[in-house]
C-alpha positions in Angstrom: 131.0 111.3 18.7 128.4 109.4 20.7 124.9 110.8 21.1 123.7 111.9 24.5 120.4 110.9 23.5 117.8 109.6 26.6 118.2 106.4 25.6 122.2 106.3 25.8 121.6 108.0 29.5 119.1 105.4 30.5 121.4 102.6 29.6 122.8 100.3 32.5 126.5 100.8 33.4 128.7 98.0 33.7 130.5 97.3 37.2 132.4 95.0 38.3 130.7 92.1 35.7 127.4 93.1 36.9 125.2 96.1 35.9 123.2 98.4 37.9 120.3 97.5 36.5 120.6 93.7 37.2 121.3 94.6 40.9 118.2 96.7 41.1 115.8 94.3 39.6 117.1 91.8 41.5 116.5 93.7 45.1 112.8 94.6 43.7 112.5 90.7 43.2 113.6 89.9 46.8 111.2 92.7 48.2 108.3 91.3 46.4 109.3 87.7 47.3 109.5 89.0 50.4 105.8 90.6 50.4 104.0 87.8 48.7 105.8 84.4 51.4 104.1 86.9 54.2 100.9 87.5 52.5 100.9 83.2 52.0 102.1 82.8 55.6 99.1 85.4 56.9 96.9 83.2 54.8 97.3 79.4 55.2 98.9 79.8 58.5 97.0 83.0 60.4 97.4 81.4 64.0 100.6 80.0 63.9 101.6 83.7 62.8 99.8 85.4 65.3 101.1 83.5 67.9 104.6 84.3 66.8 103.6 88.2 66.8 102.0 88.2 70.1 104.9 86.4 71.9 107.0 89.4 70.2 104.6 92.1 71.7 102.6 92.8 68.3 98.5 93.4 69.6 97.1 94.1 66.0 98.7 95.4 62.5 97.3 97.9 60.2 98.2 98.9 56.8 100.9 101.7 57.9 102.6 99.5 60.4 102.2 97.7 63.6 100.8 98.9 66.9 103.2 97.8 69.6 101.4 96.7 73.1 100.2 99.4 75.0 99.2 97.2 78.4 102.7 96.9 79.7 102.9 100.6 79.4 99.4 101.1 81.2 100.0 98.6 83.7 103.1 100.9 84.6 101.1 103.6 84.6 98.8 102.2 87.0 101.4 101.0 89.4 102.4 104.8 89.2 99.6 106.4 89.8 99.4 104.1 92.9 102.5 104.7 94.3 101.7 108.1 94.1 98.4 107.9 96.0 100.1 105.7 99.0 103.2 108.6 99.1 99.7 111.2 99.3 98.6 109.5 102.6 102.3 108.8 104.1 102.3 112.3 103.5 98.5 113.4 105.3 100.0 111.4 108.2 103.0 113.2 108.8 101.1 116.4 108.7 98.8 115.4 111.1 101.8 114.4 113.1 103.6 117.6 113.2 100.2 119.1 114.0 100.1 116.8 116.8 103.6 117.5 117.9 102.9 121.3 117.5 100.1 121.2 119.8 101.8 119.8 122.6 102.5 122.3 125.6 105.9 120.9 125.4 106.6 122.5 122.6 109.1 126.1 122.3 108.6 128.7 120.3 111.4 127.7 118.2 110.0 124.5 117.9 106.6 125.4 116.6 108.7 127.7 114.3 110.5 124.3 112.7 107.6 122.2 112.4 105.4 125.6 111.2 108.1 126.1 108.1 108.2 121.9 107.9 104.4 122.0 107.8 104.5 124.8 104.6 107.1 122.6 102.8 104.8 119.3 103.1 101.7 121.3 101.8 104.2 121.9 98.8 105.2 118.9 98.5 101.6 117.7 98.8 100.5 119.8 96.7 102.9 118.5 93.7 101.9 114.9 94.7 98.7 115.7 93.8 99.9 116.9 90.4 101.7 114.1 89.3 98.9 111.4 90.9 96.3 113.5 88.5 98.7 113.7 85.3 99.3 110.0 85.6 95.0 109.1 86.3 95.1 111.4 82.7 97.6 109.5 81.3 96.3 106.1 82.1 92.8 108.0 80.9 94.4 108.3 77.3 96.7 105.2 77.8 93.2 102.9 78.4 91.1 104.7 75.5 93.9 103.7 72.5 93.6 99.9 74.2 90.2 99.8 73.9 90.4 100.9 69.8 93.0 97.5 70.4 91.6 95.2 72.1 88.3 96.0 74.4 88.5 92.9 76.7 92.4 94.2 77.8 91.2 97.6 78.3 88.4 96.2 81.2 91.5 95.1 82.9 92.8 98.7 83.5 91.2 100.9 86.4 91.4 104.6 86.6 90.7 106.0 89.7 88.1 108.6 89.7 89.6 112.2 90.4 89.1 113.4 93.8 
């Protein structure tokens, strides 16, 4: 009867001609093969490579990974923030408007009643403008302080609009 010592256990099984083993020394080969042809590119050939990773939207690499480009996504951000502020003063106009309107000795009772209730829903809507244009100036806050950890020079390129 055979043994079912630890070292019968640990021995490879055959399959199919090649053995488990074989198959996982070979893979740990390829992965450090792998490891050490990027190690030689990163060393004889450091701007050829880093060309190649900032075409592919790479800005720098640490040890746990790679930090993807965060100026496209500020850049958004910024275009955001002002859309935002030019919807603010389409809005401040046509409140001033209605006011206007409001004012006028031609207008009824029933009248002043519309433009009073669409005067209440603009201040709402305003007022949620206002929201969003201060969550995105914080966003683009945080978005600007990771770039300049990144890359200082690209974070001068980012304004952020002092709160109002």
């Amino acid at each position: 009867m055979p043994s079912t010592t630890r070292e019968s256990i640990s021995e490879p099984v055959a399959t199919g001609g090649h053995t488990i083993a074989n198959l996982k020394d070979l893979m740990g080969l390829v992965r450090e093969a792998t490891i050490a042809a990027l190690l030689l590119l990163f060393l004889f050939w450091p701007g050829t490579v880093k060309s190649i990773l900032a075409r592919a939207g790479v800005q720098s690499m640490d040890i746990g990974g790679l930090q993807l480009e965060l100026q496209q996504s500020a850049e958004q951000t910024q275009k955001a923030t002002s859309t935002v502020a030019d919807l603010q003063k389409q809005l401040n106009t046509v409140n001033a408007r209605l006011e206007q309107v409001s004012q006028s000795a031609a207008a009824t009772p029933e009248v002043k009643q519309q433009i009073a209730t669409l005067t209440q829903d603009l201040g709402k809507t305003q007022a949620q403008t206002k929201q969003v244009q201060n969550t995105l100036r914080d966003s683009l806050t945080a978005q600007k302080s990771l770039i300049e950890r990144v890359n200082p020079a690209m974070a001068a390129r980012i304004y952020v609009a002092p709160k109002e």
